[in-house]
C-alpha positions as protocol buffer text, in pm:
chain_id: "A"
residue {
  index: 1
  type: UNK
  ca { x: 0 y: 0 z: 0 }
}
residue {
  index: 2
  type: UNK
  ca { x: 148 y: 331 z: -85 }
}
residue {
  index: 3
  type: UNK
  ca { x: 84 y: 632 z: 143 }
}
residue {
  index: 4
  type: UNK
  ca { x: 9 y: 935 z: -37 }
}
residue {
  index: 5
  type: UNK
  ca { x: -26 y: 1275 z: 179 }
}
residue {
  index: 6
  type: UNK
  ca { x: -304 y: 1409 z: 65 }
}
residue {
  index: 7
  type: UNK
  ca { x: -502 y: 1062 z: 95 }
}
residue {
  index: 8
  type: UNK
  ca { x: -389 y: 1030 z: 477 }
}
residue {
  index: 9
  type: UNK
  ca { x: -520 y: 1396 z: 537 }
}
residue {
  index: 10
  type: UNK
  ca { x: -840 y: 1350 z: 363 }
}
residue {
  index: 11
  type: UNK
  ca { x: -900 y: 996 z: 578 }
}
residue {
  index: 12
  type: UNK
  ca { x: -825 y: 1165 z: 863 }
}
residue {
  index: 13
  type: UNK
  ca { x: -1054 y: 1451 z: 763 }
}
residue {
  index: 14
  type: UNK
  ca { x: -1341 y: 1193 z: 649 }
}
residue {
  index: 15
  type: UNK
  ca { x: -1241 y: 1008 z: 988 }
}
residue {
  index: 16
  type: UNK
  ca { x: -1098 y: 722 z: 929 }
}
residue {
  index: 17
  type: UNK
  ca { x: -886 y: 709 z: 1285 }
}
residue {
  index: 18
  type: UNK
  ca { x: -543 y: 830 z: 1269 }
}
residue {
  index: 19
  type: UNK
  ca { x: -382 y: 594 z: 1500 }
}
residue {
  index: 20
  type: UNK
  ca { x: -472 y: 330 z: 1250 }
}
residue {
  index: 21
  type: UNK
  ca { x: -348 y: 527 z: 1002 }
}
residue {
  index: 22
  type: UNK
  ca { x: 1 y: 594 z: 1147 }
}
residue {
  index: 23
  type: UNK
  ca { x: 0 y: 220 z: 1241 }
}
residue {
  index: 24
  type: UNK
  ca { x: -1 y: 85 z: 915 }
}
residue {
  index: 25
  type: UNK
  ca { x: 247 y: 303 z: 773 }
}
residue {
  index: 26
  type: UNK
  ca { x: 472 y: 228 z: 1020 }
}
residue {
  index: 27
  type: UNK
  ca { x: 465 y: -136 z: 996 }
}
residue {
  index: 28
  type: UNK
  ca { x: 456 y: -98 z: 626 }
}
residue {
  index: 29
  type: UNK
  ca { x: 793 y: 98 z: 610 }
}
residue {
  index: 30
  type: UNK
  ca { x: 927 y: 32 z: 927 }
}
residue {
  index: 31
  type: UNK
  ca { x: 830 y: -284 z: 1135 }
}
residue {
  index: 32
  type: UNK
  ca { x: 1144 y: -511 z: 1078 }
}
residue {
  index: 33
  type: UNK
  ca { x: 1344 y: -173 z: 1215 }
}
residue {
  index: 34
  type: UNK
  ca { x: 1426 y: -166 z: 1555 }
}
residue {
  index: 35
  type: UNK
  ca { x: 1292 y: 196 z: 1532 }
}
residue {
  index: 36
  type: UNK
  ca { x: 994 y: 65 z: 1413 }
}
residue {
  index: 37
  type: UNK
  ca { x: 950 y: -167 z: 1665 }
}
residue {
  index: 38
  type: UNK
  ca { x: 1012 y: 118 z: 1933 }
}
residue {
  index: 39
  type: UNK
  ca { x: 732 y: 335 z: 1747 }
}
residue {
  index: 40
  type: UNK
  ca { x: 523 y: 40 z: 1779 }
}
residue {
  index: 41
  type: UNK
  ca { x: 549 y: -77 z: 2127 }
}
residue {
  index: 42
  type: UNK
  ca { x: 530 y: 303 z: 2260 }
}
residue {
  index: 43
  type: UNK
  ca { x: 189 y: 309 z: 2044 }
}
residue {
  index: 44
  type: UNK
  ca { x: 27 y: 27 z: 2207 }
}
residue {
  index: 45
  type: UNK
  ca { x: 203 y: 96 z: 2523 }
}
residue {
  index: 46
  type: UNK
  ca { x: 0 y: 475 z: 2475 }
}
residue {
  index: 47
  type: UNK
  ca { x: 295 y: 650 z: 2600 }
}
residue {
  index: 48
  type: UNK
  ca { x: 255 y: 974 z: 2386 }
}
residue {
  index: 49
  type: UNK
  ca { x: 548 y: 1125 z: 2618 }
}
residue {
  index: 50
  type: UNK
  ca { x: 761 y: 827 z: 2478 }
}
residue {
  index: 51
  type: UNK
  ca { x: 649 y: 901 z: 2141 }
}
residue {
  index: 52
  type: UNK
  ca { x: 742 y: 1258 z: 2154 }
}
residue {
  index: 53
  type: UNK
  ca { x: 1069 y: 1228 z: 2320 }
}
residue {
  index: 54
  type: UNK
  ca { x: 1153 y: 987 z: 1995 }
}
residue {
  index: 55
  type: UNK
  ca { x: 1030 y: 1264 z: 1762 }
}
residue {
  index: 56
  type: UNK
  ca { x: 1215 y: 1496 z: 1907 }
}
residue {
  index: 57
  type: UNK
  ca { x: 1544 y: 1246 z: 1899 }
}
residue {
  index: 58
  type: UNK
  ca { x: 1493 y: 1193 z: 1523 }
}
residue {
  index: 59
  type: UNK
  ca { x: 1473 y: 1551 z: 1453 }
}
residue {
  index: 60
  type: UNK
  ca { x: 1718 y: 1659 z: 1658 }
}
residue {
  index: 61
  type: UNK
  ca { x: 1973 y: 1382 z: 1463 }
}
residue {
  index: 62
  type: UNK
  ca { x: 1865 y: 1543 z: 1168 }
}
residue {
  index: 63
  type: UNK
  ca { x: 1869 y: 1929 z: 1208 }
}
residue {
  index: 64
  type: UNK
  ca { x: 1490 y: 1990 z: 1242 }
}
residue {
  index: 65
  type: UNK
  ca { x: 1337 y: 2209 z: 1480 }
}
residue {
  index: 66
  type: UNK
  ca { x: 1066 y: 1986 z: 1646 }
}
residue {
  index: 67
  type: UNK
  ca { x: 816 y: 2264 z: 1752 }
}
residue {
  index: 68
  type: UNK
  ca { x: 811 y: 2424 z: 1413 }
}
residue {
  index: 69
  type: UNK
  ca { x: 783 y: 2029 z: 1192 }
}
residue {
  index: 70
  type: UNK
  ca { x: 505 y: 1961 z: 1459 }
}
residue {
  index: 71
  type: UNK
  ca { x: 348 y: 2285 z: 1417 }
}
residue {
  index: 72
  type: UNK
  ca { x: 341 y: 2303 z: 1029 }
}
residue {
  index: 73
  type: UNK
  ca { x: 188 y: 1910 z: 1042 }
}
residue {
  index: 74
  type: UNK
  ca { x: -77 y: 2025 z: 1265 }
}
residue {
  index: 75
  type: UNK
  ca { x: -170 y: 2329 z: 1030 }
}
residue {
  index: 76
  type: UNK
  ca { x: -132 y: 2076 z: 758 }
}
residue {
  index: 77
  type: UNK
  ca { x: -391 y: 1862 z: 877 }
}
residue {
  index: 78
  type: UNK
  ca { x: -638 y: 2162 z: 980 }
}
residue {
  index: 79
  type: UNK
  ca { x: -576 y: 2110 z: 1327 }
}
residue {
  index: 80
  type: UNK
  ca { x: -493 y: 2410 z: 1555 }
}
């Protein structure tokens, strides 16, 4: 299954549950990662703290401010 932006906003917008969403993109492109299998056990452990602290790890490794990716993928998604 490919994972086309737009298609994930406008599920998410005809509310199809993100969580599932996220899900199977992550075990599509990720699962046999061990990062993958940290995103996934923090998901169904519901530790959104956990979750954050690796988003913030993976943009930090990679020169992104966190607060302004998160806050341009909530205004992406409508959501304020």
């Amino acid at each position: 299954m490919n994972f086309n932006p737009f298609q994930i906003i406008q599920a998410i917008k005809g509310g199809t549950n993100p969580e599932q969403i996220v899900t199977a993109i992550v075990q599509q492109r990720f699962g046999s990662t061990p990062m993958g299998q940290n995103i996934m056990a923090l998901t169904q452990a519901k530790d959104p703290k956990g979750l954050e602290e690796l988003a913030k790890n993976m943009c930090s490794q990679k020169g992104i401010d966190y607060d302004s990716a998160f806050n341009s993928f909530k205004n992406n998604l409508g959501i304020k």
